[in-house]
C-alpha positions, 0 to 999 in steps of 0.5 A: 500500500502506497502512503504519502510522506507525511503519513509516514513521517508521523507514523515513524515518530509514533514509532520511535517515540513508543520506543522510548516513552511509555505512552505517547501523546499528541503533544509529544509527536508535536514536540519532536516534530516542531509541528503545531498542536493543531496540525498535529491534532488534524493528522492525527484525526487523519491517521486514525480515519485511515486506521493507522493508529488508536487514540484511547480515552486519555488520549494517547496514541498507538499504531494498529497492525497496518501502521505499524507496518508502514512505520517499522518499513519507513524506520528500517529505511531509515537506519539502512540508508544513514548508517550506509551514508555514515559508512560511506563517510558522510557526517552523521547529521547530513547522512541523517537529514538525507536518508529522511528524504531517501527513505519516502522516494525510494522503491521497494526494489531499490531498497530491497537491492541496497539492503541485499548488497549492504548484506552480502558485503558486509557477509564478505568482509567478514569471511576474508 
């Protein structure tokens, strides 16, 4: 399934967040995103009419199956390509910065073909 950026981007926050916090909340998504309260507040209306995450009564926010996947897929993006980029030699702000562009444009056949390469190599170099 085909989702636009912005949903990604604020389903993978959901996600890092969760990793870190025990419950995540609007404000929170708002705060790591230096978004406003109020665009936030929308697109959370937005993620949960699509059925990417609940809001329970004291409002706060976990992912469902499907956003969950989308958010485990864009953050495994994510990791591959800015450690890549910092392997390659790229600082890590700038490698940071733009795997989060990469990570939305990118095809799964790209992906998929840079994570099988990044695996065989790294499989090489420990064999020699």
């Amino acid at each position: 399934m085909k989702t636009d950026e912005s949903i990604e981007n604020y389903l993978e926050t959901i996600l890092v967040l969760s990793h870190n916090e025990k419950q995540v909340r609007s404000i929170d998504i708002a705060n790591e995103l230096d978004y406003s309260k109020p665009s936030v507040s929308i697109a959370m209306k937005n993620l949960l009419t699509k059925g990417y995450i609940k809001i329970d009564d004291a409002g706060y926010i976990t992912l469902t199956e499907s956003g969950q996947k989308i958010a485990e897929s864009i953050y495994e993006r994510h990791i591959l390509i800015s450690d890549w980029l910092i392997f390659l030699g790229v600082d890590k702000k700038t490698a940071v910065s733009d795997a989060c562009k990469i990570e939305h444009c990118m095809s799964e056949k790209s992906f998929l073909a840079i994570k099988k390469h990044i695996k065989n190599w790294k499989h090489d170099i420990y064999r020699k």
